[in-house]
MOPAC internal coordinates of N, CA, C and O (Angstrom, degrees):
PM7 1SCF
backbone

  N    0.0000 0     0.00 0     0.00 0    0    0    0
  C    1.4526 1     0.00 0     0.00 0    1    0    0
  C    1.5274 1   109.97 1     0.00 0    2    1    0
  O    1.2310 1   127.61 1   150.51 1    3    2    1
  N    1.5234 1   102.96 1   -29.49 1    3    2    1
  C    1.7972 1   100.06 1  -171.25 1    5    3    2
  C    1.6110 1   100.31 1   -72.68 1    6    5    3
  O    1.2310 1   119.15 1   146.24 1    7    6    5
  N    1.4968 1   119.23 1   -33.76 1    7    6    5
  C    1.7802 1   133.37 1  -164.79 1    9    7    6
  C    2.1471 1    80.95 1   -52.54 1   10    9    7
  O    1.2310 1   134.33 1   123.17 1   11   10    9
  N    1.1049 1    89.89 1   -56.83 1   11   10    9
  C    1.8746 1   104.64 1  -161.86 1   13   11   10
  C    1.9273 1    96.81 1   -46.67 1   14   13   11
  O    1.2310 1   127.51 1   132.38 1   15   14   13
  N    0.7684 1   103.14 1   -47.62 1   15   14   13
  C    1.5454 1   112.37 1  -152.05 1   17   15   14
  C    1.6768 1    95.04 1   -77.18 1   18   17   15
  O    1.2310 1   122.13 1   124.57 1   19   18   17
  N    1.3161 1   113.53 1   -55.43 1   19   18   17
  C    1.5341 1   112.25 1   157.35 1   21   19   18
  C    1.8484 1   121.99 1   -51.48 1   22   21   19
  O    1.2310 1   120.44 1   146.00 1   23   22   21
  N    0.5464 1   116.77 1   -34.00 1   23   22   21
  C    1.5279 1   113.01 1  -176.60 1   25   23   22
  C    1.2588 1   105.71 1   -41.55 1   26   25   23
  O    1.2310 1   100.44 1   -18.96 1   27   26   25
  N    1.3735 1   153.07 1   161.04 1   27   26   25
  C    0.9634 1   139.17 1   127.00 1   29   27   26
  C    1.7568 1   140.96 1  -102.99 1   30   29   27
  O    1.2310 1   127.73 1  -122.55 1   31   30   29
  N    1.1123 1   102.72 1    57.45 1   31   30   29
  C    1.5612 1   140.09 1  -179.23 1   33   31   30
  C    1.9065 1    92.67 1     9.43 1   34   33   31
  O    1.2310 1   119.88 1   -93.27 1   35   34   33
  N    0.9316 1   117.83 1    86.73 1   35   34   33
  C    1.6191 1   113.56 1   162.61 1   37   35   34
  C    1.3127 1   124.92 1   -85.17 1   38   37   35
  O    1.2310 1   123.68 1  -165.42 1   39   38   37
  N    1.7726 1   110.55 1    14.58 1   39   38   37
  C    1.4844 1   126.75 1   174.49 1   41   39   38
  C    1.2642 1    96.07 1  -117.94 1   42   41   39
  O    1.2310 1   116.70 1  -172.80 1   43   42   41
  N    1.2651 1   123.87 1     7.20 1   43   42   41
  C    1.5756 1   112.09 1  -179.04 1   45   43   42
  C    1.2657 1   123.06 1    52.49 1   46   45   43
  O    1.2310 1   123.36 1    22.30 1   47   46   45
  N    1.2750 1   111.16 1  -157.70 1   47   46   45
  C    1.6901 1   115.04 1  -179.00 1   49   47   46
  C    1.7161 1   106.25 1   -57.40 1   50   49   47
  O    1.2310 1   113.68 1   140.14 1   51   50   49
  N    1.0395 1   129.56 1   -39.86 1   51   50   49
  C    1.3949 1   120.87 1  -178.33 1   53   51   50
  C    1.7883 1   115.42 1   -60.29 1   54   53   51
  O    1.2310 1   124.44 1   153.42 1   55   54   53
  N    1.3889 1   109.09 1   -26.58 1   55   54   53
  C    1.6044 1   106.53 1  -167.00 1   57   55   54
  C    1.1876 1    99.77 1   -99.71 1   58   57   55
  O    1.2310 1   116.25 1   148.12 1   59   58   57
  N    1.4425 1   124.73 1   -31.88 1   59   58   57
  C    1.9712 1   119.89 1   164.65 1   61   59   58
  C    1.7486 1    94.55 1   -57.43 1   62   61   59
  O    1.2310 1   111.18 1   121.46 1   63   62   61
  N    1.3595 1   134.21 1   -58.54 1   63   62   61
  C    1.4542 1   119.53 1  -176.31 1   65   63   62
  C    1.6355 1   110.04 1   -52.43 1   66   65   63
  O    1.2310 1   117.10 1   122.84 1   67   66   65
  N    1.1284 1   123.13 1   -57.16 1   67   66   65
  C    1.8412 1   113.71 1   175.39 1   69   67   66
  C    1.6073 1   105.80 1   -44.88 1   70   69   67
  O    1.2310 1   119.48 1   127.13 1   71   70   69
  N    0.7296 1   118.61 1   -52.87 1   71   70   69
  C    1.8766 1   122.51 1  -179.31 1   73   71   70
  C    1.6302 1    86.76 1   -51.89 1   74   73   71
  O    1.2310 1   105.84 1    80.17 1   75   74   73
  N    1.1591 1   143.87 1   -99.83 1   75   74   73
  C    1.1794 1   126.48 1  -115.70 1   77   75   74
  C    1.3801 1   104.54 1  -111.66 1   78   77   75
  O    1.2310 1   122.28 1  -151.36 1   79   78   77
  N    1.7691 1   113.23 1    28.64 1   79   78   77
  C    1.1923 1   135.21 1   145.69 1   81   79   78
  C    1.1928 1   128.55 1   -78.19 1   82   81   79
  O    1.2310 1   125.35 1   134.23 1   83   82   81
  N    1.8704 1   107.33 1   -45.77 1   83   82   81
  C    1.0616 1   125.65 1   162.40 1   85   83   82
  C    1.6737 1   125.87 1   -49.69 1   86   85   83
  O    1.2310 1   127.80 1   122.83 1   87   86   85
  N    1.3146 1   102.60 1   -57.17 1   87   86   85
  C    1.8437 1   122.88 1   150.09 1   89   87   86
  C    1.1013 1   104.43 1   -16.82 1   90   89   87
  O    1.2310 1   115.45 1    85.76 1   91   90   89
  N    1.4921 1   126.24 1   -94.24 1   91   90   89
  C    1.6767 1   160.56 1  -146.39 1   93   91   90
  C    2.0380 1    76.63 1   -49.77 1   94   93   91
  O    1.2310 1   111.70 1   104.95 1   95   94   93
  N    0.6443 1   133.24 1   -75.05 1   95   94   93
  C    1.7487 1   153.24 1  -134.43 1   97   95   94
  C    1.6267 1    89.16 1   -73.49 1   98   97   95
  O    1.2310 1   127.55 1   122.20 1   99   98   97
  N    1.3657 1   103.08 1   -57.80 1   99   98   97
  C    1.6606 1   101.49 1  -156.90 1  101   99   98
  C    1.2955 1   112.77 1   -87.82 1  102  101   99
  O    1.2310 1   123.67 1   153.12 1  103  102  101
  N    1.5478 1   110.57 1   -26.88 1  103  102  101
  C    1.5724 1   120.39 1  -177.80 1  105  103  102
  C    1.5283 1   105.87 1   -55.05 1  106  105  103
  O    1.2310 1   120.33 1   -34.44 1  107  106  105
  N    1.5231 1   116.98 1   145.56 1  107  106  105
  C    1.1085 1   118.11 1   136.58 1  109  107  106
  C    1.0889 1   126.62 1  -128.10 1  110  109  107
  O    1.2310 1   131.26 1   -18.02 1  111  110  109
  N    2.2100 1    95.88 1   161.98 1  111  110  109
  C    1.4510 1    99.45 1  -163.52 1  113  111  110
  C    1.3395 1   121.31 1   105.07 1  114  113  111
  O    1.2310 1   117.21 1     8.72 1  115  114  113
  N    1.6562 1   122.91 1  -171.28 1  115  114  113
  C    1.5222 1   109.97 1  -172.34 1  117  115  114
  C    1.8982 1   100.18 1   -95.20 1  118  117  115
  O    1.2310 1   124.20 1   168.36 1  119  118  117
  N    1.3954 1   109.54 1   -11.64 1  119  118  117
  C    1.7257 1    96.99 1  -163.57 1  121  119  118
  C    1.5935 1    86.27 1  -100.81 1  122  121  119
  O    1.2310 1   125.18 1   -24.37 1  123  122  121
  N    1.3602 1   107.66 1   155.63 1  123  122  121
  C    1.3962 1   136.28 1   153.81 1  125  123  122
  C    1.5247 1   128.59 1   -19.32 1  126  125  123
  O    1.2310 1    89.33 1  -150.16 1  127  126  125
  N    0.9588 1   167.81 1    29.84 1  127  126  125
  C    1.4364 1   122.40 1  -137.82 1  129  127  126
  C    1.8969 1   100.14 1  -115.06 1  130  129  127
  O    1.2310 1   127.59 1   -45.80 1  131  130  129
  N    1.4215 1   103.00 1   134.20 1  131  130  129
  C    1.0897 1   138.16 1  -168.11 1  133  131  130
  C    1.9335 1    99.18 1   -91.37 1  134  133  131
  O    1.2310 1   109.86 1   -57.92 1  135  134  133
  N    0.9330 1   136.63 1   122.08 1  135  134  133
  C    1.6701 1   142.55 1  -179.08 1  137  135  134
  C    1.9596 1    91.38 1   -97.33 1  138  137  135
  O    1.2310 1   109.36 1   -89.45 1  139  138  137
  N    1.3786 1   137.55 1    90.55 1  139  138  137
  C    1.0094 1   167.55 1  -166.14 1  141  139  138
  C    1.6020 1    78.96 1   -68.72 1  142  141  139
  O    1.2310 1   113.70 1    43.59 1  143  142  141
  N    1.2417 1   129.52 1  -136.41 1  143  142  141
  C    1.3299 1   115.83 1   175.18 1  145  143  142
  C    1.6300 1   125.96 1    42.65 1  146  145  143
  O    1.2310 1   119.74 1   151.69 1  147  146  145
  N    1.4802 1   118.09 1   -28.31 1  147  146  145
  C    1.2160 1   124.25 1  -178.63 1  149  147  146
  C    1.1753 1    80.91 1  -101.97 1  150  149  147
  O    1.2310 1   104.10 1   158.45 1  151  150  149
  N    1.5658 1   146.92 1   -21.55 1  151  150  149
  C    1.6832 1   112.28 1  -169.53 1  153  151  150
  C    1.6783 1   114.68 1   -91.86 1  154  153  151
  O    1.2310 1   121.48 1  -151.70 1  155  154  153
  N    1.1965 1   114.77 1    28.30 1  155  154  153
  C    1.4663 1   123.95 1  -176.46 1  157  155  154
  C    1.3559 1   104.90 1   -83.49 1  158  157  155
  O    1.2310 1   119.66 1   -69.50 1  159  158  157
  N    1.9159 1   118.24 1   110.50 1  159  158  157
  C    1.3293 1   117.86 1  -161.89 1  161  159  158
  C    1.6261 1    97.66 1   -70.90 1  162  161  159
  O    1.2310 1   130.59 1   -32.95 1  163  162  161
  N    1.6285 1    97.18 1   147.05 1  163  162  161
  C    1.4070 1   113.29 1   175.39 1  165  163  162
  C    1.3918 1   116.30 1   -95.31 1  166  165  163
  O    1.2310 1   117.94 1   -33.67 1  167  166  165
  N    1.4165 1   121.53 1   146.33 1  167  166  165
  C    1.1022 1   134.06 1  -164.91 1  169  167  166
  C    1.4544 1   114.98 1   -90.86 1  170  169  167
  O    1.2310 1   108.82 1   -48.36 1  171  170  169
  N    1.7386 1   138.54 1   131.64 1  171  170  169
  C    1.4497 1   112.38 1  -174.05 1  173  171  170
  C    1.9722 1    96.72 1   -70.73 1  174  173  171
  O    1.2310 1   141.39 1     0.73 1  175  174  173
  N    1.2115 1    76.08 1  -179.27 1  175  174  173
  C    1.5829 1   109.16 1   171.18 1  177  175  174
  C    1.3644 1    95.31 1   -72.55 1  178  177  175
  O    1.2310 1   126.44 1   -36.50 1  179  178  177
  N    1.7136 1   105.23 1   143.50 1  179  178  177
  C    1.7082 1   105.74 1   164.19 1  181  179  178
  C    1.4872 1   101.48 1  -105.57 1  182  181  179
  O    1.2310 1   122.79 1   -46.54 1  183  182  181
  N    1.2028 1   112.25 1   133.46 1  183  182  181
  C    1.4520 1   113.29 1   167.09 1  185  183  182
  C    1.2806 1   122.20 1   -91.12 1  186  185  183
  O    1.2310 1   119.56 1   -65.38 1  187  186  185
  N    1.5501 1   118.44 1   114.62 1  187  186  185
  C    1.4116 1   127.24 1  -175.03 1  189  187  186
  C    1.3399 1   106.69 1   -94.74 1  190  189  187
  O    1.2310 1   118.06 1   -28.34 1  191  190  189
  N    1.3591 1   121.29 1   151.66 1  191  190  189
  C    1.4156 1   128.72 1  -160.89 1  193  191  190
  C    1.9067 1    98.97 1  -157.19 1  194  193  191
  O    1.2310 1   128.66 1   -59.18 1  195  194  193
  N    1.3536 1   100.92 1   120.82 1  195  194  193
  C    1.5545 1    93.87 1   173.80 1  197  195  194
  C    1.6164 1   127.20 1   -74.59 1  198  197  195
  O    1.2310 1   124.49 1  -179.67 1  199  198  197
  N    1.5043 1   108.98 1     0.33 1  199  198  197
  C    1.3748 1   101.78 1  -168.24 1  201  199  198
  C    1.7548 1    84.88 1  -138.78 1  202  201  199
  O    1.2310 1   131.27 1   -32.17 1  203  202  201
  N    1.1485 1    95.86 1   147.83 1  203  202  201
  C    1.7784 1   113.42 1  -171.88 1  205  203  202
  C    1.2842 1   102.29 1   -86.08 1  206  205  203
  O    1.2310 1   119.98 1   -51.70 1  207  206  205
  N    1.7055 1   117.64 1   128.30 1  207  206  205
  C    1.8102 1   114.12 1  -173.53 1  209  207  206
  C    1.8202 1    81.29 1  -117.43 1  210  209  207
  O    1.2310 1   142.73 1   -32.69 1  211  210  209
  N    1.4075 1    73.45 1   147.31 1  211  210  209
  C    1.8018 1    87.14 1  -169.61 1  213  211  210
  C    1.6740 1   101.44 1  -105.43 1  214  213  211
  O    1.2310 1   113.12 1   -57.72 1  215  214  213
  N    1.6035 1   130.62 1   122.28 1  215  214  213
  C    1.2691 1   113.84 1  -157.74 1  217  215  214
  C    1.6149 1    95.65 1   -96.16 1  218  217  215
  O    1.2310 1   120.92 1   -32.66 1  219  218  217
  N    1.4333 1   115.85 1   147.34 1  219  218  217
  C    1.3041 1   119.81 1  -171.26 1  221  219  218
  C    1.6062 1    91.55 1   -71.44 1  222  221  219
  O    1.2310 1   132.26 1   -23.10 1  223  222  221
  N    1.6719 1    93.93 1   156.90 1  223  222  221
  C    1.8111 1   103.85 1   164.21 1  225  223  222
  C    1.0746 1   114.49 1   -37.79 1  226  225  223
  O    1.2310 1   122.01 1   -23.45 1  227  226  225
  N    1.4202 1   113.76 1   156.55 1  227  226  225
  C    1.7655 1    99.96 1   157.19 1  229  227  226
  C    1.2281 1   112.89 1   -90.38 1  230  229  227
  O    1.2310 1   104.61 1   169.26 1  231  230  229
  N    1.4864 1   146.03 1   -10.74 1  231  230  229
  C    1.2733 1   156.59 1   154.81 1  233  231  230
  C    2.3230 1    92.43 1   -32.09 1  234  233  231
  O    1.2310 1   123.74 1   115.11 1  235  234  233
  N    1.2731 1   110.43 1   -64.89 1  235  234  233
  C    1.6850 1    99.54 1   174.45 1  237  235  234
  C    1.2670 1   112.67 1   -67.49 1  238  237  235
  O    1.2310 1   112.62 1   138.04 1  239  238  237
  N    1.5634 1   131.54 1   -41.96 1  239  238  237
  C    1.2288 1   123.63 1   173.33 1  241  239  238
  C    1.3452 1   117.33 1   -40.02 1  242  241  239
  O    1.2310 1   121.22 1   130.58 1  243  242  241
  N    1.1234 1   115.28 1   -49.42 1  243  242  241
  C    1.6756 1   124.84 1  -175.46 1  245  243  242
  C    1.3892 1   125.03 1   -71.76 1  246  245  243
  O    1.2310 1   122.83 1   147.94 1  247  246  245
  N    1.7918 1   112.19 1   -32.06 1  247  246  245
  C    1.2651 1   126.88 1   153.09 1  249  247  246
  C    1.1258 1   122.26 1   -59.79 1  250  249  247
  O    1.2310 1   114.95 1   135.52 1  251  250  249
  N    1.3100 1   127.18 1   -44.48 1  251  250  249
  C    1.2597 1   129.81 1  -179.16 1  253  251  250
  C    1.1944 1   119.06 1   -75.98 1  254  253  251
  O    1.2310 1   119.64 1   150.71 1  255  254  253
  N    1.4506 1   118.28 1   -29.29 1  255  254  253
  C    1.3985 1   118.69 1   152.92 1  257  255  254
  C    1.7372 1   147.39 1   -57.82 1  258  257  255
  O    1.2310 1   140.09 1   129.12 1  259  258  257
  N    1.3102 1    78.63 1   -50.88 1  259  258  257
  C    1.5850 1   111.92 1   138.73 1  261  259  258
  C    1.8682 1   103.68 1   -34.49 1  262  261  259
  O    1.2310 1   121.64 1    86.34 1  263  262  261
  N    0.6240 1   114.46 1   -93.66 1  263  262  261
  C    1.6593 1   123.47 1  -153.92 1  265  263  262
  C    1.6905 1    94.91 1   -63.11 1  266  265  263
  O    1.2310 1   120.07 1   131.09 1  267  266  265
  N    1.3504 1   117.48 1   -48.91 1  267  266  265
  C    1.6357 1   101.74 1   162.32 1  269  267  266
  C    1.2263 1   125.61 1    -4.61 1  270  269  267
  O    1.2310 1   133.91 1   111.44 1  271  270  269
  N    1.9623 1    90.71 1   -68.56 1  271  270  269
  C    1.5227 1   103.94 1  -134.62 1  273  271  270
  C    1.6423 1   105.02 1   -80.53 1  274  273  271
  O    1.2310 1   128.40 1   165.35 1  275  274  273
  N    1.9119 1   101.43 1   -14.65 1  275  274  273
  C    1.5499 1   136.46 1  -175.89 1  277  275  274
  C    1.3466 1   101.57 1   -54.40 1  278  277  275
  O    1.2310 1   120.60 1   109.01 1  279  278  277
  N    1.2407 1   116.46 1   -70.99 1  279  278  277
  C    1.2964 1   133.12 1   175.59 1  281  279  278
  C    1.5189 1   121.28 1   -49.95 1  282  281  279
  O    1.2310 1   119.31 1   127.36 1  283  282  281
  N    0.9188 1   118.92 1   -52.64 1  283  282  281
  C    1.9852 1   126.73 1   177.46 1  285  283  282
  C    1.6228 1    90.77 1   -46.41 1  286  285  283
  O    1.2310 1   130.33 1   108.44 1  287  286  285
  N    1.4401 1    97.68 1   -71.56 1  287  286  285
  C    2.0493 1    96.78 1   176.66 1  289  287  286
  C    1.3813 1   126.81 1   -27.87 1  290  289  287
  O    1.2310 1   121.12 1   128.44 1  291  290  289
  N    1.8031 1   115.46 1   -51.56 1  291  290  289
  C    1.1119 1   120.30 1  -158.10 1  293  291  290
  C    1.6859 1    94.51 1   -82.36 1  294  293  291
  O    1.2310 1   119.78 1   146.56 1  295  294  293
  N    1.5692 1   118.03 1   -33.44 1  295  294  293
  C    1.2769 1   127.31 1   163.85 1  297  295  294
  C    2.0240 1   106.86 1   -27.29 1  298  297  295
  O    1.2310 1   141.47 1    93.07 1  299  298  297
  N    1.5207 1    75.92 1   -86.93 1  299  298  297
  C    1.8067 1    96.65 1  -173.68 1  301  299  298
  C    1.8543 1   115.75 1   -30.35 1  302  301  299
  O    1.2310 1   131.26 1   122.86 1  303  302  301
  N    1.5162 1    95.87 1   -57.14 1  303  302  301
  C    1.4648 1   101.57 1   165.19 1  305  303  302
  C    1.4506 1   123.45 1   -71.24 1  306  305  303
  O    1.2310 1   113.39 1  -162.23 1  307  306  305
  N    0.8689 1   130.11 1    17.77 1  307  306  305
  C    1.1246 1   125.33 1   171.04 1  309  307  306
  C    1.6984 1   105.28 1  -103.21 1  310  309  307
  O    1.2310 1   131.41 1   119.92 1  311  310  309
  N    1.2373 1    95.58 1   -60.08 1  311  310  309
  C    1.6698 1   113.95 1   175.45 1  313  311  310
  C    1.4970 1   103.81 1   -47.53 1  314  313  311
  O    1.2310 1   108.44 1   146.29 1  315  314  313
  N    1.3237 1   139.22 1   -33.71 1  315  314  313
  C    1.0697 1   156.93 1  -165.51 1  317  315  314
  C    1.8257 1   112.76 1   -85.47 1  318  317  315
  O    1.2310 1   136.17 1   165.12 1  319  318  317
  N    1.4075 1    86.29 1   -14.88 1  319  318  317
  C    1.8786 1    91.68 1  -156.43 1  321  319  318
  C    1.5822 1   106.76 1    60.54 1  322  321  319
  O    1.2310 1   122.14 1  -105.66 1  323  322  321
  N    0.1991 1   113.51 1    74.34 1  323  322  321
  C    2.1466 1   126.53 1   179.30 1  325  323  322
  C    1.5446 1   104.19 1    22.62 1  326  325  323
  O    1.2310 1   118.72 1  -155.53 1  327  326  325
  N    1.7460 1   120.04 1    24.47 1  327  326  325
  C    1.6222 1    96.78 1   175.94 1  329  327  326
  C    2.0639 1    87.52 1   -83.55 1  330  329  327
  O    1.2310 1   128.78 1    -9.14 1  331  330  329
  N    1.6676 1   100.70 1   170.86 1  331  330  329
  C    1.3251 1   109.63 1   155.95 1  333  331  330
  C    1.2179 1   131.61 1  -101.46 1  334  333  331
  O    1.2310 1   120.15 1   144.38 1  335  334  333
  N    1.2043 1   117.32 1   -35.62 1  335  334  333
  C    1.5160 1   126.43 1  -160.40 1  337  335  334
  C    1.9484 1    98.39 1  -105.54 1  338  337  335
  O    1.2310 1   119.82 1    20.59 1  339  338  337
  N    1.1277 1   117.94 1  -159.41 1  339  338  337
  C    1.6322 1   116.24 1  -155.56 1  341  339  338
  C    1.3566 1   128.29 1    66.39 1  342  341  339
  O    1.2310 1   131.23 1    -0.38 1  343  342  341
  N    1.4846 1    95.93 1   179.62 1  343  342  341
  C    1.2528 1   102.32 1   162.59 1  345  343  342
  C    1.3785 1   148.37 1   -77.65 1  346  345  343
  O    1.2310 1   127.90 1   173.82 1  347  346  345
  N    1.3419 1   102.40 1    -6.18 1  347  346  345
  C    1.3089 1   120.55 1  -173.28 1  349  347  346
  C    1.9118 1    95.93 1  -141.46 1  350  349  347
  O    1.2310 1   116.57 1  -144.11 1  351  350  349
  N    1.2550 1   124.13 1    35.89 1  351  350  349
  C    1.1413 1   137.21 1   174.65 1  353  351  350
  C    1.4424 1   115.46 1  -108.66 1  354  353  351
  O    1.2310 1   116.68 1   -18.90 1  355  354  353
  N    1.7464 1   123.92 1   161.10 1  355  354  353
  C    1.2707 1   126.21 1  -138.87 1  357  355  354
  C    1.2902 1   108.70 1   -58.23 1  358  357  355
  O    1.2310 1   124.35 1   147.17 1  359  358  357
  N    1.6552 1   109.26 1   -32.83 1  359  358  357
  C    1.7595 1   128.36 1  -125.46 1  361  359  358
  C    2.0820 1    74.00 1  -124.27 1  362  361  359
  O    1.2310 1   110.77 1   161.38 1  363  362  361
  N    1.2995 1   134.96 1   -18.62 1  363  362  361
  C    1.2967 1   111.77 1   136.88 1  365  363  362
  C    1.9200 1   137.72 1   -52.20 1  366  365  363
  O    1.2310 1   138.23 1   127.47 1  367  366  365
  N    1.4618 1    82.27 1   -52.53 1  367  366  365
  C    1.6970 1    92.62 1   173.14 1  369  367  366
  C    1.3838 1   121.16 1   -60.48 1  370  369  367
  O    1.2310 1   129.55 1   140.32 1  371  370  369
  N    1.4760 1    99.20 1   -39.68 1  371  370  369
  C    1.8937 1    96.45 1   169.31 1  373  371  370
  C    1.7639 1   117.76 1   -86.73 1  374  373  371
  O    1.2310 1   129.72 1  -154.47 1  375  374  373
  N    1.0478 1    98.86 1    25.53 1  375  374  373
  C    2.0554 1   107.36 1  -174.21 1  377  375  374
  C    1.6668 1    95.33 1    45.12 1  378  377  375
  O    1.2310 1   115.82 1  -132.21 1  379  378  377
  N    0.8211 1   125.54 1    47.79 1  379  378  377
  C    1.5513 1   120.23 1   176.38 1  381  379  378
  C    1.8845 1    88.05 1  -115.40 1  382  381  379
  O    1.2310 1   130.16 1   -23.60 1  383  382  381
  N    1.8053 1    98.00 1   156.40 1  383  382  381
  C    1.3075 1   114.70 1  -179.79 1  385  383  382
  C    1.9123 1    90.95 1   -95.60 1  386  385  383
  O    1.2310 1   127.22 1   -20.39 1  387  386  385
  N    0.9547 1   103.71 1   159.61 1  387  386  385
  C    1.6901 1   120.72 1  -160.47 1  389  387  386
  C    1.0553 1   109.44 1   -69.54 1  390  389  387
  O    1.2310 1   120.66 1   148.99 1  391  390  389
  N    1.5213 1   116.34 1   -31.01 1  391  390  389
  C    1.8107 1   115.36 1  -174.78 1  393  391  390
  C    1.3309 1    91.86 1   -87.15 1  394  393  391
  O    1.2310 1   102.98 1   138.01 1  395  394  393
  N    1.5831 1   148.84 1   -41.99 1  395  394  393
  C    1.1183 1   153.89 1  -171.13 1  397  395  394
  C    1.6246 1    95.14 1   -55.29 1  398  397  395
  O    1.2310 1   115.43 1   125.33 1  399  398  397
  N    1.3995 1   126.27 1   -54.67 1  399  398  397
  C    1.3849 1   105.01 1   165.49 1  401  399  398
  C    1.2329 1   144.74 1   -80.61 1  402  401  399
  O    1.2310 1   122.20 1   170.89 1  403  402  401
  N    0.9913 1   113.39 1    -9.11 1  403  402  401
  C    1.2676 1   134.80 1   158.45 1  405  403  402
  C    1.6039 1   118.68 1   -42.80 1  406  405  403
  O    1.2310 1   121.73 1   121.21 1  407  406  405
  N    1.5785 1   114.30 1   -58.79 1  407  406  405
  C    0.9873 1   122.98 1  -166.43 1  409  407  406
  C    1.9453 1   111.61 1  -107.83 1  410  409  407
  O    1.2310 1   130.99 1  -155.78 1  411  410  409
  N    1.6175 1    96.39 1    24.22 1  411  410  409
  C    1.2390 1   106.09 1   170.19 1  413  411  410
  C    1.8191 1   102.16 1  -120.96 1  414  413  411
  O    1.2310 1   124.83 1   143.27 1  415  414  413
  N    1.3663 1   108.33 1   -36.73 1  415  414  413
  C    1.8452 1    96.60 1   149.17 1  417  415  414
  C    0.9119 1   150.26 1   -57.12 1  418  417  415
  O    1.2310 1   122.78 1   153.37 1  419  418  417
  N    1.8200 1   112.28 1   -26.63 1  419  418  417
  C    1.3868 1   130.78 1   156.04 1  421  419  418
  C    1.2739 1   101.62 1   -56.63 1  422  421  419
  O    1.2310 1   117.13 1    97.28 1  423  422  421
  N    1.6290 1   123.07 1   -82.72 1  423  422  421
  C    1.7011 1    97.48 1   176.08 1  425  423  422
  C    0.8660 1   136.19 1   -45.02 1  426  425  423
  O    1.2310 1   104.58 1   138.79 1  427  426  425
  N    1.2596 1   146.09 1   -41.21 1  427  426  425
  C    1.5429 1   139.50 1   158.99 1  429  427  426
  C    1.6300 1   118.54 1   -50.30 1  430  429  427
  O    1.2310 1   116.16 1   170.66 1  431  430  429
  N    1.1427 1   124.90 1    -9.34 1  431  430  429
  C    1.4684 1   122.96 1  -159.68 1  433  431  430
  C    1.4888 1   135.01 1    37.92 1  434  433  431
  O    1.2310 1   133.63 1  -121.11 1  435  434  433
  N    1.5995 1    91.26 1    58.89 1  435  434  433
  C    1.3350 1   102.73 1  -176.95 1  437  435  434
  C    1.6384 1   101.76 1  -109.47 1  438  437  435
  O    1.2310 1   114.54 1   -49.19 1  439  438  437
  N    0.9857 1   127.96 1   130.81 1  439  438  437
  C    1.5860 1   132.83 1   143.72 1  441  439  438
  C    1.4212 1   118.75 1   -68.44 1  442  441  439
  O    1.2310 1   113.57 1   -34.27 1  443  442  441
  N    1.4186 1   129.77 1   145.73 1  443  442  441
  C    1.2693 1   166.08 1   114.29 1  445  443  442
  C    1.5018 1   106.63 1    13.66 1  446  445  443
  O    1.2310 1   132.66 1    98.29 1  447  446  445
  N    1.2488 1    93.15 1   -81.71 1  447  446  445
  C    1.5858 1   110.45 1  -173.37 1  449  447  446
  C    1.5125 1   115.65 1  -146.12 1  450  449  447
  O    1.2310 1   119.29 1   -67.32 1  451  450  449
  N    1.4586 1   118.96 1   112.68 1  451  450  449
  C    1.4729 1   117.70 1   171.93 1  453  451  450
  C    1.1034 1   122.81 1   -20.62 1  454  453  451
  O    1.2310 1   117.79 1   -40.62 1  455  454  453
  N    1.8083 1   121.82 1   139.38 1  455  454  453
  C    1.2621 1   125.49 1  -169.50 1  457  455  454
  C    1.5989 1    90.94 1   -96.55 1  458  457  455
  O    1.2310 1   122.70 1   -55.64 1  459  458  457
  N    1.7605 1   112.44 1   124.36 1  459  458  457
  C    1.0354 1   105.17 1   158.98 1  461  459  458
  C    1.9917 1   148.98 1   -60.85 1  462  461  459
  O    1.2310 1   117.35 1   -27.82 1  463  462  461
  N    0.9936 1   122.65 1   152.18 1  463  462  461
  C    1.7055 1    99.81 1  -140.83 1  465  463  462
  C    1.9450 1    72.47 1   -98.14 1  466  465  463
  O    1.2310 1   123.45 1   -54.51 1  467  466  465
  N    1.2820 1   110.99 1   125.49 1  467  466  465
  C    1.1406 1   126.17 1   155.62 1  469  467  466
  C    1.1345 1   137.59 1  -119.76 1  470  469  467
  O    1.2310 1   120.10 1   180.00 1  471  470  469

C-alpha cells in the first residue's frame, strides 16, 4: 500500500485503474497482490529529429488562429445570409449555441449584417 501511495501516477486516475485491474486478474486468492516493479515511472520517448524546426511565436499562433476562427464565421454568415440563430443560421452550421456565437463575434468584431450607411 505504501509502494501505491508513493508512486506518483503520471497516468492519473486511469493508470492507478490499469494497476489494480491488472491486480484483480492476476492475483490469486482473497488478497490483492500488486507486482511493485510495474510502478517504476516511465520515461517519454525523446524525439530526435535531424533538422531543427523553429516553433513560430505564439503571438502568430494566436493570430492565426484568430483569423481561422474569423473566417469559418464570416463563412457561416455568409452561407446563412447574415441571420445567426435558427435553423438554418450561422451558429447552427458551426454546431455552436447562438449566444456562444454571438459573443465570439463580439470579440472578433464581426457583425451579423452590414450597417446600412444612412
Amino acid at each position: 500500500m505504501s509502494e501505491l501511495c508513493r508512486y506518483p501516477w503520471p497516468g492519473n486516475i486511469r493508470e492507478l485503474q490499469n494497476v489494480i485491474e491488472r491486480a484483480v486478474i492476476l492475483s490469486r486468492g482473497p488478497v490483492l497482490e500488486i507486482d511493485t516493479p510495474d510502478l517504476k515511472p516511465h520515461e517519454a520517448p525523446r524525439r530526435t529529429t535531424d533538422a531543427k524546426v523553429q516553433p513560430l511565436p505564439l503571438k502568430n499562433v494566436r493570430d492565426a488562429l484568430q483569423q481561422a476562427q474569423r473566417d469559418e464565421i464570416l463563412l457561416a454568415l455568409r452561407e446563412a445570409g447574415g441571420r445567426v440563430g435558427g435553423l438554418e443560421g450561422a451558429a447552427a452550421r458551426l454546431g455552436l449555441k447562438r449566444t456562444t456565437l454571438i459573443a465570439r463575434m463580439k470579440k472578433l468584431g464581426i457583425e451579423s449584417r452590414p450597417r446600412s450607411a444612412a
